[in-house]
N, CA, C and O of each residue as an XYZ file, in Angstrom:
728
protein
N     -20.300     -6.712      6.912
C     -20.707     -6.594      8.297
C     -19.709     -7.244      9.260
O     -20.194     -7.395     10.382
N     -18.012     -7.818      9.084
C     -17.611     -8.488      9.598
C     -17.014     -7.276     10.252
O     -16.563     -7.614     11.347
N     -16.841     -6.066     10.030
C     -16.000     -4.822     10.430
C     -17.187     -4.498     11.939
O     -16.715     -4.203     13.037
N     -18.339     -4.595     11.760
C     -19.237     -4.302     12.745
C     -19.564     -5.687     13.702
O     -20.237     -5.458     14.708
N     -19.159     -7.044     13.480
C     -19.467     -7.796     14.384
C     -18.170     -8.015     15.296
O     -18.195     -8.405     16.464
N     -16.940     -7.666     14.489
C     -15.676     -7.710     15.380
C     -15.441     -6.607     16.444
O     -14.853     -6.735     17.517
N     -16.146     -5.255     15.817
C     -15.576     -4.205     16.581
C     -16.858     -4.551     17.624
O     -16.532     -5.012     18.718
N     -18.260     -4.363     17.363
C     -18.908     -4.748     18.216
C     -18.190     -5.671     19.659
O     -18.008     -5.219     20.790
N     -17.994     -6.569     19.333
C     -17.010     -7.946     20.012
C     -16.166     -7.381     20.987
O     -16.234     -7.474     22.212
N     -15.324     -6.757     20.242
C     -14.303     -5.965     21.244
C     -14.970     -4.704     22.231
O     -14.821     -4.494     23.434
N     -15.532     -4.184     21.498
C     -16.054     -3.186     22.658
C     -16.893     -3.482     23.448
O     -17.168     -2.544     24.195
N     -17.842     -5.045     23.763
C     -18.394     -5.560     24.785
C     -17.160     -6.062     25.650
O     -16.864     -5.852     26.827
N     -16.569     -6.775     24.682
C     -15.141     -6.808     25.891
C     -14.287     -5.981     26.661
O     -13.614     -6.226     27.663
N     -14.503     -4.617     25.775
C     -13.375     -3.697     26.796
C     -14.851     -3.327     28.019
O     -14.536     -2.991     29.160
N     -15.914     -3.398     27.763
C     -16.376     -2.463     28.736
C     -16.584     -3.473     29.786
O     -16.817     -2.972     30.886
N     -16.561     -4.938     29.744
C     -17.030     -5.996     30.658
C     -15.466     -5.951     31.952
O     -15.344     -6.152     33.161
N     -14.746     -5.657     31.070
C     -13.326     -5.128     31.663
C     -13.266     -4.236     32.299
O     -12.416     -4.108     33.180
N     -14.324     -3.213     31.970
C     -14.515     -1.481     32.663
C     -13.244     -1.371     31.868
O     -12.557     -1.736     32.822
N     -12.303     -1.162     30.864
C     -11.893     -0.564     30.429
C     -11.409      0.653     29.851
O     -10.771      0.684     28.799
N     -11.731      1.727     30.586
C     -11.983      3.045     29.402
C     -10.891      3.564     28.768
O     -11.285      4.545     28.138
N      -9.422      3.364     28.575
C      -8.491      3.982     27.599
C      -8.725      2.344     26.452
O      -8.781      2.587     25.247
N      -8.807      1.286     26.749
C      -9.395      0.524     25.548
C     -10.486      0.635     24.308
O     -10.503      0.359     23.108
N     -11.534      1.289     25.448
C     -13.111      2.047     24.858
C     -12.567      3.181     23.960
O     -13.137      3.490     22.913
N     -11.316      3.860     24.454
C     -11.246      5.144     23.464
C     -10.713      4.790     22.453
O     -11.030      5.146     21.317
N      -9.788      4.001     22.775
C      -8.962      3.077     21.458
C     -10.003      2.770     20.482
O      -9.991      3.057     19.285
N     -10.861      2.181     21.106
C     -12.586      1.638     19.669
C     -12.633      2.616     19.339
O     -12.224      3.001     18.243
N     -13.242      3.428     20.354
C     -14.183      4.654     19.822
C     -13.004      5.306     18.506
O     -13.481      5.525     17.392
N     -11.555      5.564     18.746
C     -10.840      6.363     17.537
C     -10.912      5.203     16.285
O     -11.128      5.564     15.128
N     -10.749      4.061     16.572
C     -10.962      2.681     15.457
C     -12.014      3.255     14.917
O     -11.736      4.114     14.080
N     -13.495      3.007     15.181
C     -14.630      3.291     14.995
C     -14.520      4.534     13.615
O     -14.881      4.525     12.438
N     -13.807      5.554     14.527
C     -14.260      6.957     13.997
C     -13.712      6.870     12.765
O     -14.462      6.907     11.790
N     -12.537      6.760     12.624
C     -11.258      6.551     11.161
C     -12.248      5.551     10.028
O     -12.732      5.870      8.942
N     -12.304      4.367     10.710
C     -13.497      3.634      9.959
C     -14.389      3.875      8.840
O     -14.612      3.494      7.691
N     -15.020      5.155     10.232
C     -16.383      6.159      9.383
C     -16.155      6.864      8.546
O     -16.856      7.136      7.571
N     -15.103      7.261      8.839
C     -14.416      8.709      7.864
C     -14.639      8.307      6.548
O     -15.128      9.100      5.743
N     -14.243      6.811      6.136
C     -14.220      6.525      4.832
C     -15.928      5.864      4.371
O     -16.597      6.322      3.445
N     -16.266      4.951      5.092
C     -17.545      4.289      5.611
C     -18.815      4.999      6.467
O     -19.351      4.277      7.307
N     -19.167      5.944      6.353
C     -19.947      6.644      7.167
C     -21.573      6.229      7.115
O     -22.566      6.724      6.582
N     -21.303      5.027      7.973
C     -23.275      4.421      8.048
C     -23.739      4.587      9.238
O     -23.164      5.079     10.209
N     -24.631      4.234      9.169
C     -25.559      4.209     10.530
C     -24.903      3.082     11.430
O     -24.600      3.575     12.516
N     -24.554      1.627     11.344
C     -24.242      1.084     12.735
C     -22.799      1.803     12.984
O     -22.457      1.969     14.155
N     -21.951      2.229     11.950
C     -20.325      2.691     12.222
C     -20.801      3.705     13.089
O     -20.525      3.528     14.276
N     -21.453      4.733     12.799
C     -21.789      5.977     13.608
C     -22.509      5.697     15.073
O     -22.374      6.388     16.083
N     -23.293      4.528     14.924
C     -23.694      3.882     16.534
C     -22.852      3.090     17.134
O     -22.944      2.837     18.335
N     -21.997      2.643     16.417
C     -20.168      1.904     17.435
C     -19.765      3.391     17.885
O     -19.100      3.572     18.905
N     -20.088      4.169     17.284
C     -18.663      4.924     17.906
C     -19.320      6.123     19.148
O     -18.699      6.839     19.934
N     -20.612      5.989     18.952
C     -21.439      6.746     19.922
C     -21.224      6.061     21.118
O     -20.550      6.512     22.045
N     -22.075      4.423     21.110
C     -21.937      3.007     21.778
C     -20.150      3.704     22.300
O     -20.061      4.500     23.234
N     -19.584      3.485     21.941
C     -17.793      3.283     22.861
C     -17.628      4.616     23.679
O     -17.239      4.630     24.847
N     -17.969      5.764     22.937
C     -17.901      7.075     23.510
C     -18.107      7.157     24.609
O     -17.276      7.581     25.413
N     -19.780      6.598     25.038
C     -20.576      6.576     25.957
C     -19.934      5.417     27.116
O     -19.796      5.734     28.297
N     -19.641      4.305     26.693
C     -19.236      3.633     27.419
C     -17.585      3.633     28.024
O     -17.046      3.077     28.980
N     -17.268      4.241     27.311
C     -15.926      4.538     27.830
C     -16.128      5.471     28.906
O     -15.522      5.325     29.967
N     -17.056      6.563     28.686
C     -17.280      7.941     29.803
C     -17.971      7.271     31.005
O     -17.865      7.978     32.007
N     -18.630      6.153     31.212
C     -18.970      5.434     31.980
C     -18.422      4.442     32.570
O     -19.043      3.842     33.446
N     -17.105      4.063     32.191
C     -16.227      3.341     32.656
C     -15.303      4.342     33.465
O     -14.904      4.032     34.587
N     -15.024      5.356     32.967
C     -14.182      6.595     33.598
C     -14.390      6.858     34.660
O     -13.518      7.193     35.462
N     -15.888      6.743     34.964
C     -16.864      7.443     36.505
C     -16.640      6.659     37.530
O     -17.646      5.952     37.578
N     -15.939      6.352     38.376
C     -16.028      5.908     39.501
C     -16.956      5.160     40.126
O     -17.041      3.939     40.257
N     -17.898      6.371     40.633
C     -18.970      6.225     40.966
C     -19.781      4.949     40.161
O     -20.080      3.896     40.726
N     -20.031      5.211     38.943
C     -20.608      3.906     38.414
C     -20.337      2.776     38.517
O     -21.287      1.997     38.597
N     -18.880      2.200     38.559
C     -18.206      0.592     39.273
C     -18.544      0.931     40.676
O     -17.384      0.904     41.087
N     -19.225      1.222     41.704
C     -19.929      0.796     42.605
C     -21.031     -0.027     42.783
O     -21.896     -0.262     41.940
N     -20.956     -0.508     44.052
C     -22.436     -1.715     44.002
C     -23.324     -0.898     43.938
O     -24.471     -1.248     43.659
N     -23.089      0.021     44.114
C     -24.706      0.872     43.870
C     -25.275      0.938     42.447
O     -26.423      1.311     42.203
N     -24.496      0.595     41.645
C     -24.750      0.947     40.042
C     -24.666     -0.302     39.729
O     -24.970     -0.489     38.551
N     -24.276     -1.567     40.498
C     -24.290     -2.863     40.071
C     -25.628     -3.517     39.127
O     -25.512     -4.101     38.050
N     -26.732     -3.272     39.768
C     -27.899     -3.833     38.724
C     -27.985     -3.214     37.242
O     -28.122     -3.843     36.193
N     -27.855     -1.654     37.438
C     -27.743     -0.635     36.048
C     -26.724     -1.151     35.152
O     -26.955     -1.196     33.944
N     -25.201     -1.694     35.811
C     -24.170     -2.087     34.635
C     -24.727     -3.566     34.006
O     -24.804     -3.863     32.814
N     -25.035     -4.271     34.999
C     -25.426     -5.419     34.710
C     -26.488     -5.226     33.270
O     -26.427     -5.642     32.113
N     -27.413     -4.408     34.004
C     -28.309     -4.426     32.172
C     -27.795     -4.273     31.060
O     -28.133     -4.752     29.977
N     -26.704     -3.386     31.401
C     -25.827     -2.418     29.992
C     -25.358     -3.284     29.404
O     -25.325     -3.407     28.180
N     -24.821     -4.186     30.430
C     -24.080     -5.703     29.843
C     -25.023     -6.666     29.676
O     -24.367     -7.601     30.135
N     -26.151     -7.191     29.344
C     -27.109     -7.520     28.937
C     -27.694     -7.045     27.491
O     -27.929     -7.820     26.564
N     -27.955     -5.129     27.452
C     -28.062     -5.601     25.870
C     -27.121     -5.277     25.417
O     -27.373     -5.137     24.220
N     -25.458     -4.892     25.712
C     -24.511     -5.388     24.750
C     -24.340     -6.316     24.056
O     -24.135     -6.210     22.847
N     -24.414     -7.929     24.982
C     -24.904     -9.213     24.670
C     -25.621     -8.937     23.496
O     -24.950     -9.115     22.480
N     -26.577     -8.622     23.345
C     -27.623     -8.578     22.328
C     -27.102     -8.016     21.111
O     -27.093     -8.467     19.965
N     -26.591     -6.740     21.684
C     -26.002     -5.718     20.389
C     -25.187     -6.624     19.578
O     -25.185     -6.521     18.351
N     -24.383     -7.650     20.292
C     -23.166     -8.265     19.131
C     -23.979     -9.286     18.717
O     -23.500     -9.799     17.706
N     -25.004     -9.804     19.062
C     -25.974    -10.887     18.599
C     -26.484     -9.976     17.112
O     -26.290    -10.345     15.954
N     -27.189     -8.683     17.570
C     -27.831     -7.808     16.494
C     -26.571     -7.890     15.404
O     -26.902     -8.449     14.358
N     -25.168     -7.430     15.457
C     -24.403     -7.512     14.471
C     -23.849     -8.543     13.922
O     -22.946     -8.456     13.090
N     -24.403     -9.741     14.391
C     -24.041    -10.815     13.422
C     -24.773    -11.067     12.381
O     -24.312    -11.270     11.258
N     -26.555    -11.076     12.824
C     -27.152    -11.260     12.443
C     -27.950     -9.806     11.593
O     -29.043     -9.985     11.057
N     -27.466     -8.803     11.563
C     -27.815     -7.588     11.036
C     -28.727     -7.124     10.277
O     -28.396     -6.838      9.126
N     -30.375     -6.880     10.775
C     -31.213     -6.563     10.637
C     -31.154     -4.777     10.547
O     -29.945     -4.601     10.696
N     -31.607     -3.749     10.432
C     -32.141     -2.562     10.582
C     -33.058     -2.652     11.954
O     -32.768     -2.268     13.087
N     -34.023     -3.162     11.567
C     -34.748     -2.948     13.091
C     -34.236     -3.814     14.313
O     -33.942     -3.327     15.405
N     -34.181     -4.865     14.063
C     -33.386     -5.203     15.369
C     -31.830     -5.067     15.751
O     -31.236     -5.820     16.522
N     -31.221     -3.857     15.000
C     -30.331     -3.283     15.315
C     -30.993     -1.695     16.236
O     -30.863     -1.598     17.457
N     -31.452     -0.945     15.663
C     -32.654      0.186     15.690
C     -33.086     -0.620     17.366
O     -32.755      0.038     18.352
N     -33.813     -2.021     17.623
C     -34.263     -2.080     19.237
C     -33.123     -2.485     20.023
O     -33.128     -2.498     21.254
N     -32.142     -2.817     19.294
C     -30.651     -2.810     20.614
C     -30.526     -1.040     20.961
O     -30.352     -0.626     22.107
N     -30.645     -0.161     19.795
C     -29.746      0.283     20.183
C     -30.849      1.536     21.483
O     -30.353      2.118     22.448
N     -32.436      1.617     21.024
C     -32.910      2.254     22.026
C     -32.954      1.361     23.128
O     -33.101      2.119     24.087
N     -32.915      0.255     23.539
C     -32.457     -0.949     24.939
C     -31.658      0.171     25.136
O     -32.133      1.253     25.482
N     -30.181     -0.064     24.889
C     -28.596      0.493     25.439
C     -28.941      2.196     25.979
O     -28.472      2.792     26.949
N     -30.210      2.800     24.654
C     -30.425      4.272     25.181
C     -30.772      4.296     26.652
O     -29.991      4.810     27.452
N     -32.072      3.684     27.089
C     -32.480      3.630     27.715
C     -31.821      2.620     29.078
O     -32.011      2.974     30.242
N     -31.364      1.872     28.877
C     -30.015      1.400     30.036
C     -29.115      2.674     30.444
O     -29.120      3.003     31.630
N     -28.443      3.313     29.641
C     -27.502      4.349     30.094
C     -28.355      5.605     30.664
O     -27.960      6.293     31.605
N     -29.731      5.841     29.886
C     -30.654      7.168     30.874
C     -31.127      6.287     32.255
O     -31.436      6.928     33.259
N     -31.168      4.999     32.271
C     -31.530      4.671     34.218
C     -30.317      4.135     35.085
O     -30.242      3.825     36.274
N     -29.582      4.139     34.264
C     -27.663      4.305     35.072
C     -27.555      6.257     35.417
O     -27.144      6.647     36.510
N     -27.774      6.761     34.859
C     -27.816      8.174     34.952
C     -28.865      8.964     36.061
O     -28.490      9.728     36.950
N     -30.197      8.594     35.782
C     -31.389      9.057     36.361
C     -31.191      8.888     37.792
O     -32.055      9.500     38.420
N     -30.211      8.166     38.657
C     -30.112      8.482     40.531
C     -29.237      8.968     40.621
O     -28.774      8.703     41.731
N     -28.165     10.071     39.702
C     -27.412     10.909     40.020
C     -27.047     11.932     38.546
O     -25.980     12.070     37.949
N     -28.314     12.501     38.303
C     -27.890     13.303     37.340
C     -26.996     14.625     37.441
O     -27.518     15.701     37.732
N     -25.718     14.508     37.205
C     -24.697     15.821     37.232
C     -24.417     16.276     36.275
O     -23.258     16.691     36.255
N     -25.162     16.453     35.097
C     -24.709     17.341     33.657
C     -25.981     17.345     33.048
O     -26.824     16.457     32.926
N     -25.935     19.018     32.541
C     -26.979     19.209     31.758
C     -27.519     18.384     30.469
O     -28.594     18.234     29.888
N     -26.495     18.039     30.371
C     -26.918     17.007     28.710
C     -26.365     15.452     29.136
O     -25.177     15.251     29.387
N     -27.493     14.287     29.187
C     -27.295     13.355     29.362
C     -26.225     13.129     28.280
O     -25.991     13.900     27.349
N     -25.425     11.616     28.612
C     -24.320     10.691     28.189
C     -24.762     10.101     26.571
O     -23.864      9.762     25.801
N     -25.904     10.039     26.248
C     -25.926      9.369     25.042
C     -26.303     10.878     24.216
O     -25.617     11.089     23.216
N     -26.973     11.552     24.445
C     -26.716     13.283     23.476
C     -25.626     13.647     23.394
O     -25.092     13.939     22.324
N     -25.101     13.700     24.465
C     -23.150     14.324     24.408
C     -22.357     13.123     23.796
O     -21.131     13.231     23.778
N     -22.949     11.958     23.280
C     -22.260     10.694     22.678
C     -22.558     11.391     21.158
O     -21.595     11.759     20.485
N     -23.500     11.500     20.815
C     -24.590     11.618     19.660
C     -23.924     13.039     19.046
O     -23.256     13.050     18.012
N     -24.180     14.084     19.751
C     -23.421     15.392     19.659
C     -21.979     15.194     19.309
O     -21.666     15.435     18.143
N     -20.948     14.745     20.238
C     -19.539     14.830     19.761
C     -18.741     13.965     18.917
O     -17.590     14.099     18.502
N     -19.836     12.794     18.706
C     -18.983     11.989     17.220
C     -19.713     12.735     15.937
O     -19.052     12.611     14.906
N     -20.978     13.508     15.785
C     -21.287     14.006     14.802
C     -20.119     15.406     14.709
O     -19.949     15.767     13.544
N     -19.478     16.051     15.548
C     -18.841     17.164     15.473
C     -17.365     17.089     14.767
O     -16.689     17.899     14.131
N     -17.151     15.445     15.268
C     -16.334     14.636     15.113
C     -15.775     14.063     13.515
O     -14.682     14.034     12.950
N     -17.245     13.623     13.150
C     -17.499     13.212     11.772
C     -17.199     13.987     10.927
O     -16.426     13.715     10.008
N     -17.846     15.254     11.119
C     -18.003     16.698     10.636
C     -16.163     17.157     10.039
O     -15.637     17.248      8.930
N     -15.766     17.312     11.213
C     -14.109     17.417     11.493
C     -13.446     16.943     10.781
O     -12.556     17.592     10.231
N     -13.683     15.401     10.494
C     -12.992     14.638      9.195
C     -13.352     14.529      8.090
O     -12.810     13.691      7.369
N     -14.281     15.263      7.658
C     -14.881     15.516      6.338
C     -16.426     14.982      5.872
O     -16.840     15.138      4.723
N     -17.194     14.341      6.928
C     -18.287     13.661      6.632
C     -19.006     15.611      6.377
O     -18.666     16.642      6.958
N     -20.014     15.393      5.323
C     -20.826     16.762      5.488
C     -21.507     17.163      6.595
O     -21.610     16.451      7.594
N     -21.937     18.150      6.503
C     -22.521     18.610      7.599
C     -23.956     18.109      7.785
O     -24.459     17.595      8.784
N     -24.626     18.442      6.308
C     -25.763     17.657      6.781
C     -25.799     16.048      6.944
O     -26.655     15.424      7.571
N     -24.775     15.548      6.301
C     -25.237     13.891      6.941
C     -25.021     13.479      8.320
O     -25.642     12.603      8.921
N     -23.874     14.359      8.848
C     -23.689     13.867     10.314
C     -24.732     14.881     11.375
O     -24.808     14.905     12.604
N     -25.280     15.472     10.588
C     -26.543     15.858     11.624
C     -27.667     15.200     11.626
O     -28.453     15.177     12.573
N     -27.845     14.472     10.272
C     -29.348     13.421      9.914
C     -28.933     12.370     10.616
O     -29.921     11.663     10.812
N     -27.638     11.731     11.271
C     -27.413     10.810     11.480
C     -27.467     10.884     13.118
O     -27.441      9.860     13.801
N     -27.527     11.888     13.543
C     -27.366     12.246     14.976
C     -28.384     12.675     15.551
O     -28.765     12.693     16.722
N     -28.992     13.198     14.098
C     -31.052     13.534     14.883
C     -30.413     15.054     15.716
O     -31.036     15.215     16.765
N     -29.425     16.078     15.503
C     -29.207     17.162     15.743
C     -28.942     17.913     15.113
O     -28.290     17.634     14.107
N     -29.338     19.316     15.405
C     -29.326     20.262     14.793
C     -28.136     21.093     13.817
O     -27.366     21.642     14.605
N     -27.801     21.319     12.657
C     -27.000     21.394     12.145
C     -25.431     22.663     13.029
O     -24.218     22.644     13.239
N     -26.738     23.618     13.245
C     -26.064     24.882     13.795
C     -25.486     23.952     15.608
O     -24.445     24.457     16.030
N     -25.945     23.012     16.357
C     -25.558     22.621     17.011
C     -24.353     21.933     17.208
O     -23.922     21.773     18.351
N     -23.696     21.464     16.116
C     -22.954     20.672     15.459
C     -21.720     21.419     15.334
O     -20.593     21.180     15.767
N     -22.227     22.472     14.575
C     -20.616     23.580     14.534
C     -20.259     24.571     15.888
O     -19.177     25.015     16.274
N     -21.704     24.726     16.462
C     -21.223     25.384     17.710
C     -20.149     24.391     18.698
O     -18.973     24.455     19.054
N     -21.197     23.543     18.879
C     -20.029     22.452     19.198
C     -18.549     22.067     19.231
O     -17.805     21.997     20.210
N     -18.247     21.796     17.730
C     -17.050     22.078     17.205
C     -16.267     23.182     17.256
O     -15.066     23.136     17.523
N     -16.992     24.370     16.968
C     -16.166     25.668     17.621
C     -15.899     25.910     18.827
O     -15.035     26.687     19.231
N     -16.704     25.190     19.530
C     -15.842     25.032     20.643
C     -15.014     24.574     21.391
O     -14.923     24.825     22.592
N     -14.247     23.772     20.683
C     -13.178     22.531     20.988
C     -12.577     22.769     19.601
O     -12.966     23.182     18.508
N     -10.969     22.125     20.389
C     -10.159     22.464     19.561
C     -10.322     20.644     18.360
O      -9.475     19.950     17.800
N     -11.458     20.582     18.446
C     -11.292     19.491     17.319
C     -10.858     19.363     15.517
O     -10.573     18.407     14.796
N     -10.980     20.785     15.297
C     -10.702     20.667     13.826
C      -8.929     20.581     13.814
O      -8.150     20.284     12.908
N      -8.719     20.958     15.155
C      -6.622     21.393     15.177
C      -6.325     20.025     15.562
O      -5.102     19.890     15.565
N      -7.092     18.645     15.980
C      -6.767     17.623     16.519
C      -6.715     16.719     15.452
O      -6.087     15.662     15.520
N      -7.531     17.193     14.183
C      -7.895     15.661     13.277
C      -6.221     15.828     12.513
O      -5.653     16.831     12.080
N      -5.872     14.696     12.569
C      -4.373     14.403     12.199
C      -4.529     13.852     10.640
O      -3.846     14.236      9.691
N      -5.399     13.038     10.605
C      -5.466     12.858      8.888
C      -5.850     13.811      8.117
O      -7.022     13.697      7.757
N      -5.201     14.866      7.664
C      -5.744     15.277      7.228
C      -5.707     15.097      5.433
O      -4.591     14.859      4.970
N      -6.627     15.182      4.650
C      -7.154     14.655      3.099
C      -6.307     15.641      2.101
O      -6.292     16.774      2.582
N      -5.666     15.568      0.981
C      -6.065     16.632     -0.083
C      -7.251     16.265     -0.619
O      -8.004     15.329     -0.353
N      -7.312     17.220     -1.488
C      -8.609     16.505     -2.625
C      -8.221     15.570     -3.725
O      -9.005     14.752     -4.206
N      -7.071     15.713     -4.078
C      -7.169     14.341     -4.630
C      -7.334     13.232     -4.270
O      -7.992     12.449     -4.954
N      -6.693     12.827     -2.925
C      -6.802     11.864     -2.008
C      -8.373     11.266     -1.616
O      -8.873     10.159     -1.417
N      -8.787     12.557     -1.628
C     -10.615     12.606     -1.545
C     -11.453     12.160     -2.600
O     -12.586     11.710     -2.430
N     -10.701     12.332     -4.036
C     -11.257     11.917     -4.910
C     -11.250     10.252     -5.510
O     -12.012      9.329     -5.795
N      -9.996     10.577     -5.474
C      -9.635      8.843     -5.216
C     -10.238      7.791     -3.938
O     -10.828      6.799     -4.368
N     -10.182      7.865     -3.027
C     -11.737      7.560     -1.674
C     -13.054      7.305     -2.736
O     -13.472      6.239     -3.187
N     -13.486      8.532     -2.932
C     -14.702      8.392     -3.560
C     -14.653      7.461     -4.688
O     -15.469      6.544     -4.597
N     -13.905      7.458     -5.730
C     -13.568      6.398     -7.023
C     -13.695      4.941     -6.743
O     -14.198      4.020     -7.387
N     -12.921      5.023     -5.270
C     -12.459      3.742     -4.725
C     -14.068      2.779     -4.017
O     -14.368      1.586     -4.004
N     -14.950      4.370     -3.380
C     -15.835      3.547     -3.214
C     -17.091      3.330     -4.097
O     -18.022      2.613     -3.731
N     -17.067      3.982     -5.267
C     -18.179      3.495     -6.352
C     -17.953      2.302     -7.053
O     -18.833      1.528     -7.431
N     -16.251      2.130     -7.281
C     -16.327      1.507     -7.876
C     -16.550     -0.133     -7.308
O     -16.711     -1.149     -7.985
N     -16.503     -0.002     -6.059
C     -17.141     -1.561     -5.268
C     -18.078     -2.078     -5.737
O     -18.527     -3.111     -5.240
């Protein structure tokens, strides 16, 4: 869990910064991570940075008008790196609907996109996952979306022409060897 309390760490720091080419930096850390490691908090860092990076991007949101809304976000981040030290399931599970629900009432006095910030978080690291070899059905159980949503997705972006690592199978097999035999 020291891989999830550091990255945690840093990505409360890039966003307290408003950072967002730092946030993407996590978010690709994050993702590479998963590729080999594909769990539930790796897959919620990299949702967590996605989201917060696209919210650091917005303008509009570093206004005082959004001042109380960031303030919360940064409140249960606080928590979130508390949750990853101490790494429970469920009180990882109530950081992370807190942070849901912080980013839907940062959103809710100016909604401009059909699909809120944490679905289009949820949606494009599973398309993402997908891309680098996680299966299809785990990065849809892990995203709580629909499988066929997942590849439409992906077919629609040039993400499979972007993933740069790309595996043989032996390489794949050896991964797998490497992680049973832990």
């Amino acid at each position: 869990m020291d891989f999830l309390c550091d990255i945690s760490t840093e990505i409360v720091s890039a966003f307290k910064k408003r950072n967002p080419k730092k946030l993407r930096k996590l978010n690709d850390r994050v993702l590479r991570s998963s590729g080999v490691d594909f769990t539930k908090p790796n897959y919620d860092l990299a949702v967590i940075s996605y989201v917060l990076s696209k919210i650091t991007s917005k303008q509009r949101f570093l206004t005082r008008q959004y001042d109380k809304q960031m303030k919360d976000i940064d409140r249960v981040l606080d928590a979130l790196v508390k949750c990853s030290k101490e790494y429970s399931e469920k009180s990882w599970d109530d950081c992370l609907t807190s942070f849901s629900e912080s980013v839907c009432n940062l959103e809710k006095d100016d909604p401009r996109f059909l699909t809120n910030l944490m679905s289009k978080g949820r949606l494009k690291v599973a398309a993402t996952m997908y891309a680098q070899g996680v299966s299809l059905g785990l990065a849809s159980e892990m995203a709580g979306v629909e499988k066929q949503e997942i590849m439409d997705y992906a077919g629609k972006t040039m993400m499979f022409d972007r993933v740069k690592d790309e595996k043989t199978v032996l390489e794949r097999i050896k991964n797998a060897r490497n992680l049973i035999s832990r």
